[in-house]
C-alpha positions as a Markdown table, in Angstrom:
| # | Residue | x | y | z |
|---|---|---|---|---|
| 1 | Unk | 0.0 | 0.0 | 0.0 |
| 2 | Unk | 1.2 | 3.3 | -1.1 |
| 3 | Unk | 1.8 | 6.4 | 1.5 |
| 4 | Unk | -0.3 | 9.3 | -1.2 |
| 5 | Unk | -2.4 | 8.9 | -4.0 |
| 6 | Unk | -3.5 | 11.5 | -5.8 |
| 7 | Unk | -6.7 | 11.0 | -8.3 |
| 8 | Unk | -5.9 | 14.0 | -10.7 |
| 9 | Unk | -3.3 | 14.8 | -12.7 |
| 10 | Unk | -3.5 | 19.1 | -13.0 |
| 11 | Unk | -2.3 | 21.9 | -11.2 |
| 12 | Unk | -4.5 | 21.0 | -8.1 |
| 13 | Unk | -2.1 | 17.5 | -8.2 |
| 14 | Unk | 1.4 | 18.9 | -8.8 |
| 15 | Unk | 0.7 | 21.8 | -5.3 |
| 16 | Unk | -0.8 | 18.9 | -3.3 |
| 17 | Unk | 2.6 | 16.5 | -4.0 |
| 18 | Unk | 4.7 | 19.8 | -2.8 |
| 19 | Unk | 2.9 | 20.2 | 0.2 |
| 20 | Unk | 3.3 | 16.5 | 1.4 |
| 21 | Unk | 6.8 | 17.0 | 0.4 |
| 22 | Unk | 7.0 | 20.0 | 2.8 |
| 23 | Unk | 6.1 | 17.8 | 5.7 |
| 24 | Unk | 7.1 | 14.1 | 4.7 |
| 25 | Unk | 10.2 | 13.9 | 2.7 |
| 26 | Unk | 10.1 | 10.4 | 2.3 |
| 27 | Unk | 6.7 | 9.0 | 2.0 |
| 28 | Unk | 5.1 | 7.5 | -1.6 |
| 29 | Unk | 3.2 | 9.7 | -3.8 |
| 30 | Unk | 1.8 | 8.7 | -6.8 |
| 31 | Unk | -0.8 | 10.4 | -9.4 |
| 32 | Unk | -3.4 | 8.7 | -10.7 |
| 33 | Unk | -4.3 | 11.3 | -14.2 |
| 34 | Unk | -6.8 | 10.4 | -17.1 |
| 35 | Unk | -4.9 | 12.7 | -19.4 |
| 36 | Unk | -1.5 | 11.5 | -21.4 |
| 37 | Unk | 0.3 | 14.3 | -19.7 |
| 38 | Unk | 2.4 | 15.2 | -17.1 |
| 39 | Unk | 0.6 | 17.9 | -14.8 |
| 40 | Unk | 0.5 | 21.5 | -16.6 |
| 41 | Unk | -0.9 | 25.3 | -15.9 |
| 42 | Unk | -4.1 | 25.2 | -17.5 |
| 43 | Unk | -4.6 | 29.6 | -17.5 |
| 44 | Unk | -1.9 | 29.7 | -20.3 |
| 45 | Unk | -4.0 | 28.0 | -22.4 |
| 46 | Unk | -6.2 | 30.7 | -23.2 |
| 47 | Unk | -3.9 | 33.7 | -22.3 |
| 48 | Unk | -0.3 | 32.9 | -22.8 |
| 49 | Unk | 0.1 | 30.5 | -25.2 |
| 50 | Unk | -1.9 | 32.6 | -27.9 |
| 51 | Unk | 0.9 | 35.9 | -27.2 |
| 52 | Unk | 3.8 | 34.0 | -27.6 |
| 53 | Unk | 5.0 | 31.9 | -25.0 |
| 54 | Unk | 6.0 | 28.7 | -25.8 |
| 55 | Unk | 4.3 | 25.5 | -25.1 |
| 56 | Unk | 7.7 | 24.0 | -23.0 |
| 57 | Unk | 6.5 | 26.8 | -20.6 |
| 58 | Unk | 2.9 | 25.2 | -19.3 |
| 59 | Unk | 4.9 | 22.1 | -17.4 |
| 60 | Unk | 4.7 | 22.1 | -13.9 |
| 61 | Unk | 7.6 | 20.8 | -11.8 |
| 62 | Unk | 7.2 | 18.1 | -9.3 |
| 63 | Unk | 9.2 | 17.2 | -6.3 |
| 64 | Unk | 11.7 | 13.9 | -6.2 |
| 65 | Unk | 10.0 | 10.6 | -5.9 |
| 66 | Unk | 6.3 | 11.2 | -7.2 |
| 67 | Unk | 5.0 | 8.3 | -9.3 |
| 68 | Unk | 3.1 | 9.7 | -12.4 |
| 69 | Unk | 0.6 | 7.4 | -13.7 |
| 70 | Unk | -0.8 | 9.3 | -16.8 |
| 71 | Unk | -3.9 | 8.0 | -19.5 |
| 72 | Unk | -5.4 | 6.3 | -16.3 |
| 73 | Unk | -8.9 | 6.7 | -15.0 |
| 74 | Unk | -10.2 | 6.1 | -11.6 |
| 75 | Unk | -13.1 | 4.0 | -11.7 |
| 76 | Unk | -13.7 | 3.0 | -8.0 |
| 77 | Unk | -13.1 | 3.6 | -4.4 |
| 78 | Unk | -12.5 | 0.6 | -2.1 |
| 79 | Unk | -12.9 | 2.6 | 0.9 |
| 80 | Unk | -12.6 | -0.6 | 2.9 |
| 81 | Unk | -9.8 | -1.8 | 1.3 |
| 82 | Unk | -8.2 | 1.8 | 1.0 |
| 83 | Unk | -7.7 | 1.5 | -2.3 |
| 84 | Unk | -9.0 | 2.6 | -6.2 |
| 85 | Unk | -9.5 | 1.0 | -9.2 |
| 86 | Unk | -8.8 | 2.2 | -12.4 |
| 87 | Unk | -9.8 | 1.8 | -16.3 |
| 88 | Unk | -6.9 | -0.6 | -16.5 |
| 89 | Unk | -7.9 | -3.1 | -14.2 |
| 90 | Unk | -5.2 | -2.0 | -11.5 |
| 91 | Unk | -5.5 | -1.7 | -7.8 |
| 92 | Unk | -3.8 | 1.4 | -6.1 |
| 93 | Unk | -3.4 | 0.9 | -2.7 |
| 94 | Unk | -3.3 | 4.5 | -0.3 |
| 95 | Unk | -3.1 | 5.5 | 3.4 |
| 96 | Unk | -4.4 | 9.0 | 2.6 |
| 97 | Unk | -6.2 | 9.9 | -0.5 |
| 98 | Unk | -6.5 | 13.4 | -2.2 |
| 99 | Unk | -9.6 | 13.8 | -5.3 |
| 100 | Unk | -8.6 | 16.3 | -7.3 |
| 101 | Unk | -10.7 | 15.6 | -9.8 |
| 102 | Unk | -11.2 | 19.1 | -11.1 |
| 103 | Unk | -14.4 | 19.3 | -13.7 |
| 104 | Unk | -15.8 | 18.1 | -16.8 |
| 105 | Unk | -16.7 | 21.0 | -19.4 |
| 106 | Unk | -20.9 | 21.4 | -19.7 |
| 107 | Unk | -21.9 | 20.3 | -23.2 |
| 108 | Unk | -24.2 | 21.4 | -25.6 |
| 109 | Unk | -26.8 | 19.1 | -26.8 |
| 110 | Unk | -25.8 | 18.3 | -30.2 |
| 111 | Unk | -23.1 | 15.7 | -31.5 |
| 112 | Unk | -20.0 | 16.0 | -30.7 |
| 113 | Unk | -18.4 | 16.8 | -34.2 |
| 114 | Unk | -16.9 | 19.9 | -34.6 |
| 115 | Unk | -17.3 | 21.4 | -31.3 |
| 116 | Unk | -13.9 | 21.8 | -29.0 |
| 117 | Unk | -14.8 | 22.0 | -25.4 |
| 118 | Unk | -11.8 | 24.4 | -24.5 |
| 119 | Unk | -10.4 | 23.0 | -21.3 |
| 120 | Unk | -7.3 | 20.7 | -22.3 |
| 121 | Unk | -3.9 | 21.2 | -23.5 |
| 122 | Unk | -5.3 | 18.7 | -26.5 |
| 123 | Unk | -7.9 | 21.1 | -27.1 |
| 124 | Unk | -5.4 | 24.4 | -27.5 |
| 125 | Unk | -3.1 | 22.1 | -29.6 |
| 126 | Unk | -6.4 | 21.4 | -31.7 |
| 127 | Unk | -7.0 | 25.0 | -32.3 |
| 128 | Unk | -3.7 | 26.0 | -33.0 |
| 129 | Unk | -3.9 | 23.5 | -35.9 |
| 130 | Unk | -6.7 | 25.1 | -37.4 |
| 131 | Unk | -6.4 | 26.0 | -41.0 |
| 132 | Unk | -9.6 | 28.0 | -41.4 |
| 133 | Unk | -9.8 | 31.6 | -40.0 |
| 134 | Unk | -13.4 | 31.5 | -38.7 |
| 135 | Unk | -14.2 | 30.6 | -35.6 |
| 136 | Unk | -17.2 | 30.4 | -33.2 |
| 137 | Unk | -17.2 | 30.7 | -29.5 |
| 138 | Unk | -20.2 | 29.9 | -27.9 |
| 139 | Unk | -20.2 | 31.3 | -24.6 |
| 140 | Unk | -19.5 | 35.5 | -22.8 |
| 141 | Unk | -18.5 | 34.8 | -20.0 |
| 142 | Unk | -14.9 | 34.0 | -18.4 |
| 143 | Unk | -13.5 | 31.2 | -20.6 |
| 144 | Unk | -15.4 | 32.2 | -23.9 |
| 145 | Unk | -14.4 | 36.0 | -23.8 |
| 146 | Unk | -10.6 | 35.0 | -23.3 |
| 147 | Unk | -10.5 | 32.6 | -26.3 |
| 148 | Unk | -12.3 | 35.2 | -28.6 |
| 149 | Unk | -9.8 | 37.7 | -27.6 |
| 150 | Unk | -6.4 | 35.5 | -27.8 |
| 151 | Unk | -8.4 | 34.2 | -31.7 |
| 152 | Unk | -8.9 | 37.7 | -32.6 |
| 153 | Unk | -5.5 | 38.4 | -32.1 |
| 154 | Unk | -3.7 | 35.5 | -33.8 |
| 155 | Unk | -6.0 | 36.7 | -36.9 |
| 156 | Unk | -8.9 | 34.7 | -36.9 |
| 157 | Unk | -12.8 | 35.9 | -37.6 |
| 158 | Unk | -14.4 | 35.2 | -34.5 |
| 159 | Unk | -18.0 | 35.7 | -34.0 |
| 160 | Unk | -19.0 | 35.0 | -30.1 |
| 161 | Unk | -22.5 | 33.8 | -29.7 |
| 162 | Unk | -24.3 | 34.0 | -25.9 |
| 163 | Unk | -27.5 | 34.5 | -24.7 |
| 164 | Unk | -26.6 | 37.6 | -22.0 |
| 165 | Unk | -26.9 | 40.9 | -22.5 |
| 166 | Unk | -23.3 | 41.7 | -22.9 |
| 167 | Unk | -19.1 | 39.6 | -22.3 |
| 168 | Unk | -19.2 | 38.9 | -18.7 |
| 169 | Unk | -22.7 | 40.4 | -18.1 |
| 170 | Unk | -23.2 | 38.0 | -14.7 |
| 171 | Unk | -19.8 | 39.1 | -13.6 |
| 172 | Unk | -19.3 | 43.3 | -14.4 |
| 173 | Unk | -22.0 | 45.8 | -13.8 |
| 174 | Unk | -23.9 | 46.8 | -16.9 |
| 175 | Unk | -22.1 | 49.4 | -18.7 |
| 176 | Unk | -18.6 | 47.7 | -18.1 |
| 177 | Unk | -19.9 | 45.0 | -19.7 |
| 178 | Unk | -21.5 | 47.5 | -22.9 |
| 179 | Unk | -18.3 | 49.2 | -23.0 |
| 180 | Unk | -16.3 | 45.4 | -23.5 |
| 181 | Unk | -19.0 | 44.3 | -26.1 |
| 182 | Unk | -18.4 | 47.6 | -27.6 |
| 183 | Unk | -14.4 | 47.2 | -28.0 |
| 184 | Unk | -14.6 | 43.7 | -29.0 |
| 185 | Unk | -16.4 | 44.6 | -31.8 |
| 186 | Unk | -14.1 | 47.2 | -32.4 |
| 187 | Unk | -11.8 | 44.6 | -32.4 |
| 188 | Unk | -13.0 | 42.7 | -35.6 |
| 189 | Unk | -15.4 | 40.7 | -33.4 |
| 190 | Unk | -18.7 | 39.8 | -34.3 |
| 191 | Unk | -21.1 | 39.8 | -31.4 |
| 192 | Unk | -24.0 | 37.9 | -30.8 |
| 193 | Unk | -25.5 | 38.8 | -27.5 |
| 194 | Unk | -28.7 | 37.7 | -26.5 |
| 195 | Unk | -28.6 | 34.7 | -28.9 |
| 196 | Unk | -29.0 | 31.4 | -28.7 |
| 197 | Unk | -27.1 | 27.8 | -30.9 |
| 198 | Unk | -30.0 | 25.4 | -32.8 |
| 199 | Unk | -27.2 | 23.3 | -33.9 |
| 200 | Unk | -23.1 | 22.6 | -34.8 |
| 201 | Unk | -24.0 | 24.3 | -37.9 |
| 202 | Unk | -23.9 | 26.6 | -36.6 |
| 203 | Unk | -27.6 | 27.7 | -37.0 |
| 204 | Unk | -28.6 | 30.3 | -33.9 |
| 205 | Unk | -31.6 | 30.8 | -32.2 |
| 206 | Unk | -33.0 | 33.3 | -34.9 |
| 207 | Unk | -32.5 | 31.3 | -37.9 |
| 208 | Unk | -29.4 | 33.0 | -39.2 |
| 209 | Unk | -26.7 | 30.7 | -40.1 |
| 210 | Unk | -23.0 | 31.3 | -39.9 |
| 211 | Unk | -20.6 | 29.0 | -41.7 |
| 212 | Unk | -17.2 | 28.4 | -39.9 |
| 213 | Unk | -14.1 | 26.3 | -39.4 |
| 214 | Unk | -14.6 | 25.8 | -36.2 |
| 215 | Unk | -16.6 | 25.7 | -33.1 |
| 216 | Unk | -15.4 | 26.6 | -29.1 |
| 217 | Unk | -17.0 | 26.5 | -26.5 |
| 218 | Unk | -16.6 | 28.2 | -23.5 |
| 219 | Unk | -19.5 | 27.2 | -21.3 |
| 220 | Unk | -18.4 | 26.7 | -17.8 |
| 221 | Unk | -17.5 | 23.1 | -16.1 |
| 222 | Unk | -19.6 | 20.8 | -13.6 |
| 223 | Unk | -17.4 | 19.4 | -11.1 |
| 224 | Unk | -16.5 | 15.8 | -11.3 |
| 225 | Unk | -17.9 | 14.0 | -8.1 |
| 226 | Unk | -18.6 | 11.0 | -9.8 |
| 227 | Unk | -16.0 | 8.8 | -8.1 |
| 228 | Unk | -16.8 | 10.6 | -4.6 |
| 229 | Unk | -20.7 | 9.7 | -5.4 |
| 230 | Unk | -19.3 | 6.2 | -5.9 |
| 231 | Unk | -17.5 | 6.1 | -3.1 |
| 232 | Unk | -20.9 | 7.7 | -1.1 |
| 233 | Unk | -18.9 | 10.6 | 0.6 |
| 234 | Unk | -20.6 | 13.7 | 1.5 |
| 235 | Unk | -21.2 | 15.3 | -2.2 |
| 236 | Unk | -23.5 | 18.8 | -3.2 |
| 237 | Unk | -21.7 | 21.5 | -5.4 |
| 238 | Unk | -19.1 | 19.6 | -5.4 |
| 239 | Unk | -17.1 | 17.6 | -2.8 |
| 240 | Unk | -18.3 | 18.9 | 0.2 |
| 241 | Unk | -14.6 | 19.0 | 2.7 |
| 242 | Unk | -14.0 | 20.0 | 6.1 |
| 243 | Unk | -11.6 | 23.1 | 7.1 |
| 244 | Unk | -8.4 | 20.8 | 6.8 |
| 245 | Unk | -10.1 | 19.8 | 3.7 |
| 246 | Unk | -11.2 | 16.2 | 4.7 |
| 247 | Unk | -14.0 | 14.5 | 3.3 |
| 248 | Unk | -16.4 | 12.7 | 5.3 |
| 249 | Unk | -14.5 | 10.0 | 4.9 |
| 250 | Unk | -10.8 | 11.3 | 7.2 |
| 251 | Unk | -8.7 | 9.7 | 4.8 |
| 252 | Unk | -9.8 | 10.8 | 1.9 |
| 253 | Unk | -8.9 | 14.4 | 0.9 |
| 254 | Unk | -10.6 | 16.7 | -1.9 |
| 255 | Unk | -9.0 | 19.9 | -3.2 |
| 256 | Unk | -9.5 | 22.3 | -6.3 |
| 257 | Unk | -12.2 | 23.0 | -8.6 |
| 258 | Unk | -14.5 | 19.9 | -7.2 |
| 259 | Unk | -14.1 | 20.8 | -3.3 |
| 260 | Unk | -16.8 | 22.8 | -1.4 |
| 261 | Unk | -15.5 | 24.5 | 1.5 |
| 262 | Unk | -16.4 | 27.0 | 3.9 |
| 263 | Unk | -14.5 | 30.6 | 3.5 |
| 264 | Unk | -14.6 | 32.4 | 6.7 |
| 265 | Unk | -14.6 | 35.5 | 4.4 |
| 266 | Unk | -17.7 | 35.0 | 2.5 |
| 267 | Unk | -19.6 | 33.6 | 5.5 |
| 268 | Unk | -20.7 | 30.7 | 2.8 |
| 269 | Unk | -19.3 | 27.6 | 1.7 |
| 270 | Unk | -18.2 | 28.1 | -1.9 |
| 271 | Unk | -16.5 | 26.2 | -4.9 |
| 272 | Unk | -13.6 | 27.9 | -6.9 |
| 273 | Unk | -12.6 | 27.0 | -10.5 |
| 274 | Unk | -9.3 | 29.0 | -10.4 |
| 275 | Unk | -5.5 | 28.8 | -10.3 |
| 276 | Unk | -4.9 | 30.3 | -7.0 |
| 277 | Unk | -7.5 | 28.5 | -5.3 |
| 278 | Unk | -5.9 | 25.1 | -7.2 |
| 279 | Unk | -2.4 | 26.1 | -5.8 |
| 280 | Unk | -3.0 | 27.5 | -2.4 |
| 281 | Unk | -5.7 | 24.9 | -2.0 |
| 282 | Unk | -3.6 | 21.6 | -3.7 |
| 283 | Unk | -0.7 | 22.8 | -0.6 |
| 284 | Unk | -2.6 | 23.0 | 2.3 |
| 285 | Unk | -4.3 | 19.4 | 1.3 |
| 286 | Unk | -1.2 | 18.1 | 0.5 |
| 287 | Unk | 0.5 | 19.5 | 4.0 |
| 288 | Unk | -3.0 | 18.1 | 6.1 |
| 289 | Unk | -2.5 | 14.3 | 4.2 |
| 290 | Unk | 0.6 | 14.6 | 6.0 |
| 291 | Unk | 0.1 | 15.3 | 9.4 |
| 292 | Unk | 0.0 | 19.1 | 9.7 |
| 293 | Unk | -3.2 | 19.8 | 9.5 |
| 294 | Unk | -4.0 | 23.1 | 7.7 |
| 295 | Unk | -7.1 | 25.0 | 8.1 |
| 296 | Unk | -7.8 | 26.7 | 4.1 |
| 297 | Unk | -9.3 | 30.0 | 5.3 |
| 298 | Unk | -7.7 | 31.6 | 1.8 |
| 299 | Unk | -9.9 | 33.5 | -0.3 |
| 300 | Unk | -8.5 | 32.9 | -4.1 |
| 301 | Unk | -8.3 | 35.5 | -6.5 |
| 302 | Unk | -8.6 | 35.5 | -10.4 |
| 303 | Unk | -7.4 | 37.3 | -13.8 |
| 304 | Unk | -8.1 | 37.8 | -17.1 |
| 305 | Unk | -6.4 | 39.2 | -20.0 |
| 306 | Unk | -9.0 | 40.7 | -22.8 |
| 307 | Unk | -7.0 | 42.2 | -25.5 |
| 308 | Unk | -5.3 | 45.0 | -23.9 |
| 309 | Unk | -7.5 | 45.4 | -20.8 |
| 310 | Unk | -7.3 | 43.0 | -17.7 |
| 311 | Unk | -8.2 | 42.5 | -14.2 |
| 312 | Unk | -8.1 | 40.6 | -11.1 |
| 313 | Unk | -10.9 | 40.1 | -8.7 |
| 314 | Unk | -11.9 | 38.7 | -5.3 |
| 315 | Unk | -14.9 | 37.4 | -3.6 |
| 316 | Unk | -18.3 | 37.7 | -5.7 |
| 317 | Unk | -18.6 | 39.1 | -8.6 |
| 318 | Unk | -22.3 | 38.9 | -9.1 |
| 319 | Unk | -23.8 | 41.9 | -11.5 |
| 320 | Unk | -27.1 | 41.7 | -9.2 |
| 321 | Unk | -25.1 | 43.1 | -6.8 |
| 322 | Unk | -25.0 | 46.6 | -6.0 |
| 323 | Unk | -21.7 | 48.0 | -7.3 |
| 324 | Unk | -19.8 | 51.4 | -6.9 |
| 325 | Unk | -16.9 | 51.8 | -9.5 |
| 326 | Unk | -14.3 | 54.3 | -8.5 |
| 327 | Unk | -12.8 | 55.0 | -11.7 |
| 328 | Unk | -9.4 | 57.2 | -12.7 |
| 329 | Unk | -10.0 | 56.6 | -16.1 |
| 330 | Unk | -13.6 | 55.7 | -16.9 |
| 331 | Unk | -13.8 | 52.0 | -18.1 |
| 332 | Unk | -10.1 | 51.9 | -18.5 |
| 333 | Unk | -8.6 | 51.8 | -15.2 |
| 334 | Unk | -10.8 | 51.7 | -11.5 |
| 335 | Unk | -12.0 | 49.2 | -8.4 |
| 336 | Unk | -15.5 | 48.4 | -8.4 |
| 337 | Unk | -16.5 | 47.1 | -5.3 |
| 338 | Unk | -19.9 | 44.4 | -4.8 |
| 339 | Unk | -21.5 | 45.2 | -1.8 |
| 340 | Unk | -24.5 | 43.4 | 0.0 |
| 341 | Unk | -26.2 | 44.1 | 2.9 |
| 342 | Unk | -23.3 | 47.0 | 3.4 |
| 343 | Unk | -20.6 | 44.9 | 3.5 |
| 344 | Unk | -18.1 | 44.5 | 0.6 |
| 345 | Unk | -18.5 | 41.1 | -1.1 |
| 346 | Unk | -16.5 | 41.4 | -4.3 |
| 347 | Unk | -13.7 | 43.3 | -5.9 |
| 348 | Unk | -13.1 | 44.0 | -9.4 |
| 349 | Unk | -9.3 | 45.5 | -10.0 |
| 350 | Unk | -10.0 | 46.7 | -13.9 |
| 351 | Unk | -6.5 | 47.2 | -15.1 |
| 352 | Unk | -5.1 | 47.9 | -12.2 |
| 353 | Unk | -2.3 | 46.3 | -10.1 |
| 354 | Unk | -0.7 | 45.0 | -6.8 |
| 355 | Unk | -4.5 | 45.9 | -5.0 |
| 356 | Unk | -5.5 | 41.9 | -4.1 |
| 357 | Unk | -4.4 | 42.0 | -0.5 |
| 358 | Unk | -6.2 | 45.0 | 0.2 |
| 359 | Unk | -9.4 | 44.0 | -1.3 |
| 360 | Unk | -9.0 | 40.3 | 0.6 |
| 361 | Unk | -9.1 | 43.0 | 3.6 |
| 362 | Unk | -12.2 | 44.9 | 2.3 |
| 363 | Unk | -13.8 | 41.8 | 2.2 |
| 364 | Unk | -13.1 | 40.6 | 5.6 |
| 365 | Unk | -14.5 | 42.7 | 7.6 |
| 366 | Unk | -17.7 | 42.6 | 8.9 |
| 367 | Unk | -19.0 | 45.8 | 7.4 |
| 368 | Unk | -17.9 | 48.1 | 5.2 |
């Protein structure tokens, strides 16, 4: 029986093996990964891949003595038994368990064909490949408004079909996101807000038909609790973990975009899909499996790049919010700040810098 196993084979993975490595030096790890790769960044993907940086520079680094099992699926828990069976027929045995099983992209109900579910190193090598120059992104919010920027700017025609109002109209106030919709046409992008897909066509809502080379989409992920289901632990919007980031089951870990936890911050338990949370989340997991329990009180930030605007942002960012934007260039560079019930839940940093600590602070305390 092994020491570690990981089930997961991304970022989530590589920062939970550092984090046992910070507190057992000698103890087995292995990673148990359905994909044919070693663990990777997954933001570059859709931000710095597409302005220059080379491929060589997604690979993350993992510390001495971590068994990489790669093109495996987990299948099963034996929680008995301790151990979990994969798509191969083989039995990995474990004395603490970590799911970080991340999510599966949401589909659209059509045939698979021509659609590219962007989430995978496979799927930005498939895109890359592309001969055609048109290109559909279905989707406006976070993942769909990066990949029509970073297409736009490698030359492709990209039309962007959603059914909001506006790019990232659940996530900015109203006339942030008018004045993005507005530069991406500007851009060269054709916008389709408040529309709707019939088909892989790709035939919208309306009727009008729009021939293309190829179809992304950009439609948010569902976490994959499947094996946790299986293995009946404790499972809602995702993997529902304690503050050390146990499961109901104490020797079974969960960490990254399929764990629920509590933040103190937010007053709420919450599920993150992004990097920071991965890292800072994938340590302290990997530092509890090992015997130094560590409470995750973190609230993770996030970033964007849209041509040459970007952000990062804390806590909600829920347009039904009420917002207040203090701006020192209109649209262009300003902190909005989400507030409910007077306190500060949210933090938009619109092209501006070095302001995440402060507006962890902001939304801290207890009112504004």
């Amino acid at each position: 029986m092994g020491d570690y196993l990981i089930v997961g084979g991304g970022m989530t993975a590589a920062a939970a093996a550092r984090g046992i490595r910070e507190v057992d030096a000698t103890g087995s790890i292995a990673i148990l990964g359905e994909e044919p790769h070693r663990p990777y960044a997954r933001p570059p993907l859709s931000k710095a891949l597409w302005q220059g940086k080379p491929e060589e520079s997604v690979w993350l680094e993992l510390p001495a003595g971590v068994e990489l099992l790669s093109g495996r699926r987990a299948i099963a828990i034996d929680r008995k038994e301790r151990r979990v069976l994969d798509d191969r027929g083989a039995a990995h045995g474990y004395r603490k368990l970590l799911l970080a099983t991340g999510g599966l992209p949401r589909r659209l109900p059509y045939g698979e064909g021509r659609i590219i579910y962007y989430r995978k190193l496979d799927d930005y090598r498939a895109l890359r490949a592309l001969k055609g120059e048109r290109v559909a992104v279905i989707g406006g919010g976070f993942i769909g408004s990066e990949i029509a920027a970073a297409l736009a700017q490698n030359g492709k025609k990209v039309t962007m079909i959603f059914p909001d109002s506006g790019i990232c109209a659940r996530a900015f106030p109203r006339d942030l996101s008018d004045f993005v919709t507005d530069q991406y046409r500007k851009k060269g992008v054709e916008v389709l807000a408040g529309e709707g897909v019939k088909d892989a066509g790709v035939t919208t809502a309306s009727g009008r038909r729009i021939e293309v080379d190829a179809i992304v989409a950009g439609i948010g992920i569902a976490p994959n609790v499947d094996l946790a289901r299986q293995a009946g632990l404790q499972v809602s919007d995702g993997v529902e973990v304690d503050e050390s980031l146990r499961t109901s089951d104490p020797e079974i870990f969960a960490a990254g975009d399929v764990a629920n936890f509590y933040n103190p911050a937010l007053g709420r338990r919450v599920r993150i899909e992004h990097e920071d949370n991965a890292n800072t989340m994938g340590a302290a997991a990997g530092r509890s499996m090992a015997g130094a329990p560590t409470k995750y009180t973190h609230l993770p930030f996030f970033y964007s790049d849209l041509f040459e605007f970007g952000y990062e942002a804390v806590g909600d960012l829920d347009s039904r919010l009420q917002t207040e934007a203090e701006w020192k260039d209109p649209f262009r560079e300003g902190i909005i700040h989400y507030l409910a019930e007077g306190k500060v839940r949210g933090v938009l940093l619109w092209n501006t810098w070095g302001q995440v600590d402060r507006a962890r602070e902001l939304i801290g305390r207890p009112r504004r």
